[in-house]
VOBA-1610 file (N, C-alpha, C; in pm, whole numbers, padded with zeros to 5 digits, always signed):
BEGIN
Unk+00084-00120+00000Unk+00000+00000+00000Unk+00087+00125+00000Unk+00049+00207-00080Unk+00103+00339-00093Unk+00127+00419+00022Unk+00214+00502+00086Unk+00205+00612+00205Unk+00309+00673+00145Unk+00271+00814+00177Unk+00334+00931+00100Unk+00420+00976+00227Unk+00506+01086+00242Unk+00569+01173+00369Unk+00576+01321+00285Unk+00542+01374+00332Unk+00584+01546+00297Unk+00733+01593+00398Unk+00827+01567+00307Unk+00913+01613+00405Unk+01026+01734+00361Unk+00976+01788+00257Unk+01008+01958+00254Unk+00911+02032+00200Unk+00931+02157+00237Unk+00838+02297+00246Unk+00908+02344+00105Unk+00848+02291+00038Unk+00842+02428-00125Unk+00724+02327-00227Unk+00696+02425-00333Unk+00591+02374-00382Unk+00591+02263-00489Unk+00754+02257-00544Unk+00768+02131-00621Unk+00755+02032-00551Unk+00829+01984-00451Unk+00833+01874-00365Unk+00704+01826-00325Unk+00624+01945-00291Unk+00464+01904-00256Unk+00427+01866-00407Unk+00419+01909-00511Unk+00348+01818-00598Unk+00393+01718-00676Unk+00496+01709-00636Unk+00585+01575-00692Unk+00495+01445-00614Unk+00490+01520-00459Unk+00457+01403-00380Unk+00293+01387-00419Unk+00237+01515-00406Unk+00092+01490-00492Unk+00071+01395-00673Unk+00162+01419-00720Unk+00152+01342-00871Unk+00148+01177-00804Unk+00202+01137-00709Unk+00234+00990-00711Unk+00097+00939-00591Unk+00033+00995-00557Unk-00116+00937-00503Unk-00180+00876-00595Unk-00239+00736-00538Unk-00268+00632-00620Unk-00433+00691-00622Unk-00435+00617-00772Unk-00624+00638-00736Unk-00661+00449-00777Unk-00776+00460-00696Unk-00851+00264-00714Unk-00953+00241-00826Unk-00981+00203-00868Unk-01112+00174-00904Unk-01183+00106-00849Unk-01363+00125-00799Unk-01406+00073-00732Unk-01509-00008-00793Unk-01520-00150-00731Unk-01604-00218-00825Unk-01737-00245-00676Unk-01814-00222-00705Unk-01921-00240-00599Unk-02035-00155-00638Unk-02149-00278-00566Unk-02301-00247-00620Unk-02359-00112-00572Unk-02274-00052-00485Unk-02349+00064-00417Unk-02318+00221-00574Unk-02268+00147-00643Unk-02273+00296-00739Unk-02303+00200-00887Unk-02427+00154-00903Unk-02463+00093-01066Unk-02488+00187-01190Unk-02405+00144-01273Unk-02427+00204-01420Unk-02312+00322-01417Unk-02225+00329-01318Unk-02103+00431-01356Unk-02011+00382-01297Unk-01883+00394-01333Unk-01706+00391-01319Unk-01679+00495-01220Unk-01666+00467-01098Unk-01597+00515-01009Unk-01475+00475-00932Unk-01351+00606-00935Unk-01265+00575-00900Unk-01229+00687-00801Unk-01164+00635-00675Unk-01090+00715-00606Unk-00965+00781-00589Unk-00922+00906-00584Unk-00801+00956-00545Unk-00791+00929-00411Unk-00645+00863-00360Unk-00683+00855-00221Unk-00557+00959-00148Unk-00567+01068-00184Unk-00537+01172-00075Unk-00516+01173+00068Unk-00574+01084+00122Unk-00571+01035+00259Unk-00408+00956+00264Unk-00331+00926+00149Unk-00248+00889+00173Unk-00157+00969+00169Unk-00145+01080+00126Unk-00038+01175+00063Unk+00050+01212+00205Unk+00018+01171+00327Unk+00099+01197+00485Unk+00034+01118+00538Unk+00122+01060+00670Unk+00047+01007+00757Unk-00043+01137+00847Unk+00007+01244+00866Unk-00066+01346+00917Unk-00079+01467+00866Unk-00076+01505+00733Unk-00072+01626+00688Unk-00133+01579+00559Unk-00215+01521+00561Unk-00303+01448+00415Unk-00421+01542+00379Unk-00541+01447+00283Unk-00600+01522+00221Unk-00653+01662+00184Unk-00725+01675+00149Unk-00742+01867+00132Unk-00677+01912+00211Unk-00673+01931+00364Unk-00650+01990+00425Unk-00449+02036+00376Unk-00389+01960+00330Unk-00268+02001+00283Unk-00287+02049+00193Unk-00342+02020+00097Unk-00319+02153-00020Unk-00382+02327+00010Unk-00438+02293+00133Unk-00488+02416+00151Unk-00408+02492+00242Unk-00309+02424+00295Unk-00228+02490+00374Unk-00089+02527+00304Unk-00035+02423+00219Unk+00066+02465+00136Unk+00133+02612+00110Unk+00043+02685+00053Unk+00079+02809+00011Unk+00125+02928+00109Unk-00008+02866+00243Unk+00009+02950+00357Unk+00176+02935+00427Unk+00196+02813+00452Unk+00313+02809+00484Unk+00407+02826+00415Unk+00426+02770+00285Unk+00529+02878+00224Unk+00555+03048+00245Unk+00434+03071+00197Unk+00448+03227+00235Unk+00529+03305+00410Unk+00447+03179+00468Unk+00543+03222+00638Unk+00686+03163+00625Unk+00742+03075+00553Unk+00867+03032+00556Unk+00946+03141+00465Unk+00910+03216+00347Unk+00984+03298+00282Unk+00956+03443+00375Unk+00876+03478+00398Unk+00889+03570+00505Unk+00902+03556+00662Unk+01027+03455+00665Unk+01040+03420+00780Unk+00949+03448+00950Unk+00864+03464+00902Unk+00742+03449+01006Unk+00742+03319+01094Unk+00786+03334+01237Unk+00774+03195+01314Unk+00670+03129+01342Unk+00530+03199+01338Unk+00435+03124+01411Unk+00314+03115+01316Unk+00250+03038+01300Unk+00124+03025+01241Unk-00025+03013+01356Unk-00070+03125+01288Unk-00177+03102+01385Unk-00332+03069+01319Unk-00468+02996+01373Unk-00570+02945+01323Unk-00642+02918+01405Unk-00762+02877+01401Unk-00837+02819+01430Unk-00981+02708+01412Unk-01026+02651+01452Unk-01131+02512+01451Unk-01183+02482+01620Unk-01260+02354+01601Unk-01309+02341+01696Unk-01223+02176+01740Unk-01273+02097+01825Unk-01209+02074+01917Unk-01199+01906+01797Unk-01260+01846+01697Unk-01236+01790+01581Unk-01162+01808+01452Unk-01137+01925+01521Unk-01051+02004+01330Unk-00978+01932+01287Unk-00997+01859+01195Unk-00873+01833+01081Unk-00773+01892+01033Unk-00782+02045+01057Unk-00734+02162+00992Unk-00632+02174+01132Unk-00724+02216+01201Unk-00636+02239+01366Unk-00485+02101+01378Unk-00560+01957+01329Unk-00470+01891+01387Unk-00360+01896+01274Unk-00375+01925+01118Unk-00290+01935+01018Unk-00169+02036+01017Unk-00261+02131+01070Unk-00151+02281+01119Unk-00012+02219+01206Unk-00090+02210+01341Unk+00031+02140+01418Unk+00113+02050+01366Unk+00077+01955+01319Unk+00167+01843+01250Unk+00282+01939+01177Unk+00204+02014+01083Unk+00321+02055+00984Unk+00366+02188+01059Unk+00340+02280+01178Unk+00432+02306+01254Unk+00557+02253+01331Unk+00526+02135+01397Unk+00631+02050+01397Unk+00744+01972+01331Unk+00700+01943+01191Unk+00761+01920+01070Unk+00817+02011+01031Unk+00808+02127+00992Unk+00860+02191+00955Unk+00920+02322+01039Unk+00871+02314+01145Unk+01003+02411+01245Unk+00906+02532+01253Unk+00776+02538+01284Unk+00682+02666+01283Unk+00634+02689+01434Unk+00621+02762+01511Unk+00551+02756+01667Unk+00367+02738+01604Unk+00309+02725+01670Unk+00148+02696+01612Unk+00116+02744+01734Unk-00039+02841+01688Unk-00154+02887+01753Unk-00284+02817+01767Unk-00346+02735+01820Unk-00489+02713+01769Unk-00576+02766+01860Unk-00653+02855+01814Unk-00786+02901+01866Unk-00930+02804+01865Unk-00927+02798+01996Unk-01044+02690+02004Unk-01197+02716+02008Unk-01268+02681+01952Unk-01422+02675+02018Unk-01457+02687+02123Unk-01471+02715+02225Unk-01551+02687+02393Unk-01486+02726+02449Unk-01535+02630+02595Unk-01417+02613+02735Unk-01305+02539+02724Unk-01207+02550+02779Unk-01104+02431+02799Unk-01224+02271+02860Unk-01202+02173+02765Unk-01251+02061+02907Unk-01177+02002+02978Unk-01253+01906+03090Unk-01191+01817+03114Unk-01094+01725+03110Unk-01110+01722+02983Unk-01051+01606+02906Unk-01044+01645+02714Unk-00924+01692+02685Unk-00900+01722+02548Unk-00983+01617+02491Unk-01038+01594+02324Unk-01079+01544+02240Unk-00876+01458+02188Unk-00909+01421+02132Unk-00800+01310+02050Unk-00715+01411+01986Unk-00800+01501+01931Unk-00723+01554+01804Unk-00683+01669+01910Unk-00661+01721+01960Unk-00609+01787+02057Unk-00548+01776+02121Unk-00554+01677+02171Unk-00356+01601+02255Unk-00324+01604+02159Unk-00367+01569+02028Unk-00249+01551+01935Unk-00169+01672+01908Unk-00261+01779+01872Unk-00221+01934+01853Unk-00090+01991+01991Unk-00183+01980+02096Unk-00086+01996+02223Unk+00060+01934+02196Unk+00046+01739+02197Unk+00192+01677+02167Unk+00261+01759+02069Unk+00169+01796+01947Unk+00294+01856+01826Unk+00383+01970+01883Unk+00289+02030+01941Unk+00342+02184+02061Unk+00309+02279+01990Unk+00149+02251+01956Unk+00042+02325+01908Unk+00033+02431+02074Unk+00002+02578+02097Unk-00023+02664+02184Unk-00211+02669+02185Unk-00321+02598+02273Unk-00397+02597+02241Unk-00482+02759+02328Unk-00529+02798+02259Unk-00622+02935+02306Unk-00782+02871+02300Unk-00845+02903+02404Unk-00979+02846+02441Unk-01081+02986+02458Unk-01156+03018+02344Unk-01251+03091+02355Unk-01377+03080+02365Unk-01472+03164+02410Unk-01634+03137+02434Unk-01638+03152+02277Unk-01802+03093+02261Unk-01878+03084+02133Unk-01842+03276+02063Unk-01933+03313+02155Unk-01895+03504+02102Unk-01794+03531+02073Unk-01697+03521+02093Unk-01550+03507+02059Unk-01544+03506+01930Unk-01561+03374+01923Unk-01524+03251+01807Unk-01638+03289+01697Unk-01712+03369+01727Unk-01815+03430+01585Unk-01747+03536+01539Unk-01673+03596+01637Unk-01628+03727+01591Unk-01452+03672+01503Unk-01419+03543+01423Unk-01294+03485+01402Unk-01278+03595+01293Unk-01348+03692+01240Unk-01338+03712+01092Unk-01292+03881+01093Unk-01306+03920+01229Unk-01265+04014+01193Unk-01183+04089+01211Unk-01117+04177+01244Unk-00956+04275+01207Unk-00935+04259+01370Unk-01016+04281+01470Unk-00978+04274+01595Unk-00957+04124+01669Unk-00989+04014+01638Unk-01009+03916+01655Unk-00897+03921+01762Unk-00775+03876+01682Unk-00627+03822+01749Unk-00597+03919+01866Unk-00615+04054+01854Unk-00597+04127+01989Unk-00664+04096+02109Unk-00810+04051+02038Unk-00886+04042+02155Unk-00841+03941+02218Unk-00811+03837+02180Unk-00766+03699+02235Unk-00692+03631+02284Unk-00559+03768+02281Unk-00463+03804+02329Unk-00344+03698+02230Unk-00350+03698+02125Unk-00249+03651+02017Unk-00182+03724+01985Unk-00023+03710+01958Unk+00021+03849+01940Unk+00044+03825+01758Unk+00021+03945+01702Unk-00004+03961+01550Unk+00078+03980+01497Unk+00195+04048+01572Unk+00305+04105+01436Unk+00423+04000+01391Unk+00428+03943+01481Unk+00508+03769+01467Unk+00472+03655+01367Unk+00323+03677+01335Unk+00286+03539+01334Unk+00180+03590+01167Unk+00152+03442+01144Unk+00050+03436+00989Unk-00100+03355+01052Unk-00204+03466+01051Unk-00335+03415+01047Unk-00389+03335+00936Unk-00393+03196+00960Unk-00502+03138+00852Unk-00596+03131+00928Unk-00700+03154+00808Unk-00846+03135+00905Unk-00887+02970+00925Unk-01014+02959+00958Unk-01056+02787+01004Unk-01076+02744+00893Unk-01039+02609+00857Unk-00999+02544+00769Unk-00928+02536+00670Unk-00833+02683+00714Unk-00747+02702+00583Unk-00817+02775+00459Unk-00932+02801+00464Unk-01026+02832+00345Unk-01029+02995+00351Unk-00853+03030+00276Unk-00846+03174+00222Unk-00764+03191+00059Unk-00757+03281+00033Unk-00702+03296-00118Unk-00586+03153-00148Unk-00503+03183-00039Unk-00380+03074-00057Unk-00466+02919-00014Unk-00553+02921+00022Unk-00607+02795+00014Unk-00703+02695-00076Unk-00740+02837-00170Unk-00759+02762-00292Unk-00676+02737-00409Unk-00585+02828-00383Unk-00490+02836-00530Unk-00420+02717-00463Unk-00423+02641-00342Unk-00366+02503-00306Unk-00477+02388-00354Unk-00590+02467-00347Unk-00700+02305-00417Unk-00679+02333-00595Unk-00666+02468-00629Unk-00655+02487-00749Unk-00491+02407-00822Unk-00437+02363-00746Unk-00288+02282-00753Unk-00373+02112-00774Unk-00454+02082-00679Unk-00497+01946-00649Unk-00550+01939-00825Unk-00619+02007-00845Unk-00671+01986-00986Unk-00594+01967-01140Unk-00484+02094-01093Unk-00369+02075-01213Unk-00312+01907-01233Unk-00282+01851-01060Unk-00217+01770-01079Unk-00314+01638-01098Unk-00453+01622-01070Unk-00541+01545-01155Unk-00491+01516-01304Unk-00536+01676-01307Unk-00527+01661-01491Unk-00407+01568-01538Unk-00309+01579-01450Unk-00185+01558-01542Unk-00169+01435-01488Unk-00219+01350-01396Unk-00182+01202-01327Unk-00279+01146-01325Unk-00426+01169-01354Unk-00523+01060-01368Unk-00550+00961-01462Unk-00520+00855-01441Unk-00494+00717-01538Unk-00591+00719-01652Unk-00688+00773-01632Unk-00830+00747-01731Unk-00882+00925-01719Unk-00914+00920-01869Unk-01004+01056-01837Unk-01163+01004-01818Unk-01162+01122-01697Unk-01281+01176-01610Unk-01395+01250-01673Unk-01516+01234-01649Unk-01657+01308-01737Unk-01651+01376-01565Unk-01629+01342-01464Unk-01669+01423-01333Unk-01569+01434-01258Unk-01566+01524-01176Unk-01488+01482-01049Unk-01583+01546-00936Unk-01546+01476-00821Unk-01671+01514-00691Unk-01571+01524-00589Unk-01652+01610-00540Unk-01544+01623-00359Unk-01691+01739-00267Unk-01623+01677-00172Unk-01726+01732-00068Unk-01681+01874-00042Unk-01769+01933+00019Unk-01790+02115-00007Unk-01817+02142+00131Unk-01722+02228+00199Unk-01761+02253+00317Unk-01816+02441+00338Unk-01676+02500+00314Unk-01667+02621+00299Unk-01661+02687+00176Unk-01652+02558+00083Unk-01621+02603-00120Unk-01474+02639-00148Unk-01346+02615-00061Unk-01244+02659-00097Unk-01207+02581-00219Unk-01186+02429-00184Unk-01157+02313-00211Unk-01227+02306-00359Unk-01343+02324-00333Unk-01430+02323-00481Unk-01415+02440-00578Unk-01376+02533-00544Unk-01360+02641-00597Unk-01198+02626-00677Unk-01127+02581-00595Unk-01007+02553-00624Unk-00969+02472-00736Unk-01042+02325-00707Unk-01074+02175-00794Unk-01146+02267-00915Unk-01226+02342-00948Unk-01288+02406-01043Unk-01166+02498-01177Unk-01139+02573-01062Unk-01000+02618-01146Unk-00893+02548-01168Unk-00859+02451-01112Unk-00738+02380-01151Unk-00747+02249-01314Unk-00874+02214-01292Unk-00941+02095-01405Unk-00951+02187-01507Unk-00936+02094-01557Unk-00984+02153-01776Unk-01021+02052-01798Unk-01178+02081-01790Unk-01273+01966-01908Unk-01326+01903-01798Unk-01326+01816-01689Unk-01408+01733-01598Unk-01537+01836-01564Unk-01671+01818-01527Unk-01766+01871-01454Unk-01684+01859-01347Unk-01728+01952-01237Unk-01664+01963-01109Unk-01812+01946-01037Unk-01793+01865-00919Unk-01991+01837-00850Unk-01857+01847-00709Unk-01953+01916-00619Unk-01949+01967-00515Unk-02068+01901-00410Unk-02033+01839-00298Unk-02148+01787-00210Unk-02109+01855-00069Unk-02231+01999-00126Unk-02244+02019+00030Unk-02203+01928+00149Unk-02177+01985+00282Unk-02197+01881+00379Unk-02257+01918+00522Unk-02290+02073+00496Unk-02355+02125+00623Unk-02464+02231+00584Unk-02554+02305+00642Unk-02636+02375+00601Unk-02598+02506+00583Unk-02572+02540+00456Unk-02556+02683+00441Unk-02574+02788+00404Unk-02681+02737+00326Unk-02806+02853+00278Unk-02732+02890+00105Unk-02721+03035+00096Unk-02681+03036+00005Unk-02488+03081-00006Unk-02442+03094+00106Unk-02319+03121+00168Unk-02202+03045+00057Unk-02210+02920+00028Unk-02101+02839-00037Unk-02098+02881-00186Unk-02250+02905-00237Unk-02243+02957-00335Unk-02187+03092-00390Unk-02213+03133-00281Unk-02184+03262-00356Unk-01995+03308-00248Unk-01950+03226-00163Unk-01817+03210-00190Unk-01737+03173-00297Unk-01825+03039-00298Unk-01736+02966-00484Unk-01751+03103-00576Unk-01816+03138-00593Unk-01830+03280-00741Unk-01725+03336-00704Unk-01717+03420-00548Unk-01647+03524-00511Unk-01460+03410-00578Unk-01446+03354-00508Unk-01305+03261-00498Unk-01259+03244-00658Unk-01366+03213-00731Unk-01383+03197-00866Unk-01343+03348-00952Unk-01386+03432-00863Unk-01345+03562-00964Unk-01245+03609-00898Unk-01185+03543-00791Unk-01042+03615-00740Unk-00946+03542-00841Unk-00957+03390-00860Unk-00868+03348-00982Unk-00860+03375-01113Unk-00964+03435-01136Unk-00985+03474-01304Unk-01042+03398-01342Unk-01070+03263-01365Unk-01109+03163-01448Unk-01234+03169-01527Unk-01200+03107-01600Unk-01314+03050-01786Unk-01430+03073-01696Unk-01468+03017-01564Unk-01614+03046-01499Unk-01689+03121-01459Unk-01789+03182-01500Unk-01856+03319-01415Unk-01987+03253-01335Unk-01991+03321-01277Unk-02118+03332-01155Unk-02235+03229-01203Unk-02255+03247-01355Unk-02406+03213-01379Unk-02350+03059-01412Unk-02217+03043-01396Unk-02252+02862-01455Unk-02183+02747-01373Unk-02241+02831-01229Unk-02248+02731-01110Unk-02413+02699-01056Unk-02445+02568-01131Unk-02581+02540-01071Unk-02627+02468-00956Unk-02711+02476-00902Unk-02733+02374-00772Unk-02845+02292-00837Unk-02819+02173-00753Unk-02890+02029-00773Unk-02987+01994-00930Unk-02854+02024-01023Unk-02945+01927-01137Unk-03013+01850-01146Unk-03094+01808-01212Unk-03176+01695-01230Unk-03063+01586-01278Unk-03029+01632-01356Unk-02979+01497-01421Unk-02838+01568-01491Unk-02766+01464-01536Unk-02593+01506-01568Unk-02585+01471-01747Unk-02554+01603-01832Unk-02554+01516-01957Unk-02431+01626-02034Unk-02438+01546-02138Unk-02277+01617-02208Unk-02290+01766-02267Unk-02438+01808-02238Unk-02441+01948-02299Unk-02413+02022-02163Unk-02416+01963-02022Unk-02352+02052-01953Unk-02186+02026-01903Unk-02166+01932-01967Unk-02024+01888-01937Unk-01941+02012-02079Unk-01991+02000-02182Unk-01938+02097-02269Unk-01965+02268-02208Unk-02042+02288-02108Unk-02109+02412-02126Unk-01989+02532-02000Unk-01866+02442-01919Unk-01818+02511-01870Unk-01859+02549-01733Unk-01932+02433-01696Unk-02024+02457-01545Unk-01944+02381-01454Unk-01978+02449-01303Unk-01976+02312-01185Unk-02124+02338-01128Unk-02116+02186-01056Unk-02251+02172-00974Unk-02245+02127-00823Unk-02355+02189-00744Unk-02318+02209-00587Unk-02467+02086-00547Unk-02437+02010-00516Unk-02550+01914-00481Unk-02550+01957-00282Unk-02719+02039-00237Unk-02722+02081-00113Unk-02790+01991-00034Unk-02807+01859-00089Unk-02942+01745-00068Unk-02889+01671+00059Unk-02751+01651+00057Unk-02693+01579+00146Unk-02591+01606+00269Unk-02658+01703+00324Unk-02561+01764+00462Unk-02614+01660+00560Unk-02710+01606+00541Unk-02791+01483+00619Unk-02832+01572+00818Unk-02855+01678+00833Unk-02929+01765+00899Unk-02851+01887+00976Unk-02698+01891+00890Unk-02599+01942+00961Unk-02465+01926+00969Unk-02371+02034+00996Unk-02175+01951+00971Unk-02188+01861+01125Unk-02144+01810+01087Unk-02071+01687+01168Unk-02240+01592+01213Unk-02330+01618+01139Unk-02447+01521+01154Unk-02418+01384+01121Unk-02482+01262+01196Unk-02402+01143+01139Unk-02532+01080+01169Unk-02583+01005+01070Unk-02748+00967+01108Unk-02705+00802+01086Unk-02806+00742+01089Unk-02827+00519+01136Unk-02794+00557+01016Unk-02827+00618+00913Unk-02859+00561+00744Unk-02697+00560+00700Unk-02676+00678+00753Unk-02542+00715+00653Unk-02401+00654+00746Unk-02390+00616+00883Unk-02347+00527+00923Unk-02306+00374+00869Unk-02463+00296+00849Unk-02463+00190+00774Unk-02386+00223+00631Unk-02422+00320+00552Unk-02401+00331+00425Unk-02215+00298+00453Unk-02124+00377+00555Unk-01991+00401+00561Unk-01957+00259+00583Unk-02012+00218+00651Unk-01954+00075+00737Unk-01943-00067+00565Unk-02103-00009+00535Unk-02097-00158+00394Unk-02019-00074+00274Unk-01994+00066+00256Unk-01904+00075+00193Unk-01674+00034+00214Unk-01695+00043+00340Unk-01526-00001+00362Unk-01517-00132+00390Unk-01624-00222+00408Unk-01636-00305+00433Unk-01637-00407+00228Unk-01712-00329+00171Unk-01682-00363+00057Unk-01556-00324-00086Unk-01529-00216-00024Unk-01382-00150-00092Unk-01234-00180-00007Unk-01209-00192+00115Unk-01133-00172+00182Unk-01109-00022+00237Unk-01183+00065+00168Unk-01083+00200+00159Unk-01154+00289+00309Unk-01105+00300+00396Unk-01177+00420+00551Unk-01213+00540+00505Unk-01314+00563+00533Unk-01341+00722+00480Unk-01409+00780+00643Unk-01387+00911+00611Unk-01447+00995+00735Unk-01554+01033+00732Unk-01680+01042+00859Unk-01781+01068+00849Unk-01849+01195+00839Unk-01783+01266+00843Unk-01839+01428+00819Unk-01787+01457+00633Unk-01706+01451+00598Unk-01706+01452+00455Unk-01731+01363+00281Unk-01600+01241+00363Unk-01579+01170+00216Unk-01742+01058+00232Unk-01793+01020+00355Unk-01883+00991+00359Unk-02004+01035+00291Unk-02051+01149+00355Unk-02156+01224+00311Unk-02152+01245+00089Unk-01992+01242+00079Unk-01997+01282-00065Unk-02010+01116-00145Unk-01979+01024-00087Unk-02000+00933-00168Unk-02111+00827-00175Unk-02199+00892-00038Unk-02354+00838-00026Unk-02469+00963-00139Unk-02424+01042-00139Unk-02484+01119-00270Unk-02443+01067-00372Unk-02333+01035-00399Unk-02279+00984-00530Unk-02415+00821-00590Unk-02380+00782-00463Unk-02494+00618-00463Unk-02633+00673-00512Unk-02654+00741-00393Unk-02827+00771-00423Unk-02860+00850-00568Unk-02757+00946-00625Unk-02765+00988-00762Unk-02723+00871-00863Unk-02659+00759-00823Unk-02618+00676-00960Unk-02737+00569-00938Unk-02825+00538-00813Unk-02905+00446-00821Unk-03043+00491-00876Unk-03081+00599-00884Unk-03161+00690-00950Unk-03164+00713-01086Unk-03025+00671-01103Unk-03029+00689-01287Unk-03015+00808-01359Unk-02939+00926-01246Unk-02907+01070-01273Unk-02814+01088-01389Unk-02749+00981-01410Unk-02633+01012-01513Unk-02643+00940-01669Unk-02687+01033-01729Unk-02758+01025-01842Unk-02615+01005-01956Unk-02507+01054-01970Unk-02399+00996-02070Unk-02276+01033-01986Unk-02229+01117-01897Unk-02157+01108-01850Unk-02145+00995-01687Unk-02050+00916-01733Unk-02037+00750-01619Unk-01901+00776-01556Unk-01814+00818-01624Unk-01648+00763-01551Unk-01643+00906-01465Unk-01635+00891-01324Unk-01653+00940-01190Unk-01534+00935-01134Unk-01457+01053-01095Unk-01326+01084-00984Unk-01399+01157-00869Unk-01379+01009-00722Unk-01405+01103-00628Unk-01261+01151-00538Unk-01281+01271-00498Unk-01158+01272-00423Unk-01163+01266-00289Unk-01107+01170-00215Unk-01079+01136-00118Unk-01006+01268+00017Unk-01094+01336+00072Unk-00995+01431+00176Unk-00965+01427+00259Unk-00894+01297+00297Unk-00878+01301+00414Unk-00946+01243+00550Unk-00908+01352+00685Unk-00968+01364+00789Unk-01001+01226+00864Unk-00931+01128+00836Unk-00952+00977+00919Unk-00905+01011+01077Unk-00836+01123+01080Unk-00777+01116+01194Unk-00925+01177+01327Unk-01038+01253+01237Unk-01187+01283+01307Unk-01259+01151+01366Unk-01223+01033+01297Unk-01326+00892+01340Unk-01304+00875+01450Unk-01184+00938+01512Unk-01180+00919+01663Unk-01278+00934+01767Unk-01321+01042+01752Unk-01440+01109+01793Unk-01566+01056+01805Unk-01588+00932+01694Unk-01724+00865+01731Unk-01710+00761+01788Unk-01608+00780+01870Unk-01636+00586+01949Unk-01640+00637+02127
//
């Protein structure tokens, strides 16, 4: 089995190591009448894997050429993002900030000793706080000191974090064994998708919501979309097609499917549980329950439906976040 290491900070090395992620093909009844194959991104580090590294990439470069020591961020007490930061603070010689959700507890969550062990600095704020992450006073208030250090926001999902998903896509194009009529990845904040959008030439790009967000993702993806320039404008991002056919695969679109947040982020219901368990159970492959889950039980329920009218051969991408399953036991 494949395992990747990221073990220098510049951007060739990262996509050298990105070109050599294997993708599977999956043969199983839960997706009939289409070719689906996985990127498995989850391998690209043992701890600095899927999306969440390409979205950090850029950020840290930028603090390593402007010798900036500390990186600072924040998530909640599951972050993938939170625990990715630290890792690659430690790897790479950075002090780390994480701004937390809440109270301190009792008892850290998993991914939080982990952050702590890396010699992650954890900051514990109330909810009010933590609404106010976005704006110019934030870090003062919280007593972070600013002139030292590089703010990424939570999840990594800022300019440099898409032109890092917008990398994930280049290097599709150029390493995927078979050409693709789709590629899918789950949509949290739209960096990732926004990114995957600009980086592909020629795949539909499908986006699966995974939390409730009204019209927020959408109209990030546009905004993210017109900070890169790209072939895409505003009007040819649609939500929940009926059906998938080659006049919109020619037409220069992506699509945001909002059907399946299943009642919320980090919602995990009997259905979509079962669905995770008879899917790794029939692929081998672990997926996490707040994302690659949610995106590849839409994928089922749209291919058992008969949504895909001429376009069949399917890239899902795999992001990660195995290190969250901790959390449900």
């Amino acid at each position: 089995m494949f395992s990747g290491f990221l073990d220098k900070l510049d951007v060739q090395a990262f996509t050298t190591a990105a070109m050599n992620v294997p993708y599977e093909q999956l043969h199983s009844d839960l997706f009939p009448g289409i070719e689906v194959w996985v990127r498995r991104d989850d391998l690209l580090d043992p701890l600095i894997s899927g999306n969440k590294a390409y979205k950090l990439l850029y950020s840290l470069v930028e603090a390593k050429e402007r010798q900036i020591e500390t990186v600072v961020t924040c998530g909640g007490a599951w972050s993938n993002h939170i625990h990715a930061t630290a890792a690659a603070g430690a790897r790479f010689g950075f002090n780390t900030v994480g701004i937390i959700r809440g109270q301190r507890p009792s008892s850290l969550s998993a991914t939080l000793r982990d952050a702590e062990r890396f010699g992650m600095k954890l900051v514990f704020v109330n909810r009010a706080q933590y609404r106010r992450r976005s704006e110019v006073e934030f870090l003062s208030e919280v007593e972070v000191e600013e002139d030292s250090s590089l703010f990424v926001p939570e999840g990594g999902s800022n300019l440099a974090g898409v032109r890092g998903a917008q990398l994930l896509g280049e290097v599709i194009g150029k390493s995927a064994p078979v050409k693709f009529d789709q590629v899918w990845t789950a949509c949290g904040t739209g960096a990732t998708f926004a990114g995957l959008a600009a980086g592909l030439n020629g795949p539909l790009v499908v986006g699966v919501e995974v939390l409730k967000a009204g019209d927020s993702v959408v109209s990030g993806v546009c905004t993210w979309l017109s900070l890169l320039k790209t072939r895409l404008t505003n009007d040819r991002v649609r939500v929940d097609p009926d059906i998938f056919t080659s006049d919109e695969m020619a037409g220069g679109v992506v699509c945001l499917l909002k059907g399946f947040h299943g009642g919320g982020y980090a919602k995990y219901s009997d259905e979509l549980r079962r669905f995770q368990c008879g899917f790794e159970v029939e692929t081998g492959i672990p997926i996490d329950p707040i994302y690659t889950s949610k995106l590849l039980f839409a994928l089922s329920a749209y291919a058992k439906v008969k949504h895909f009218k001429e376009s069949k051969r399917i890239l899902v991408v795999h992001s990660g976040g195995l290190q969250g399953r901790r959390g449900l036991n």
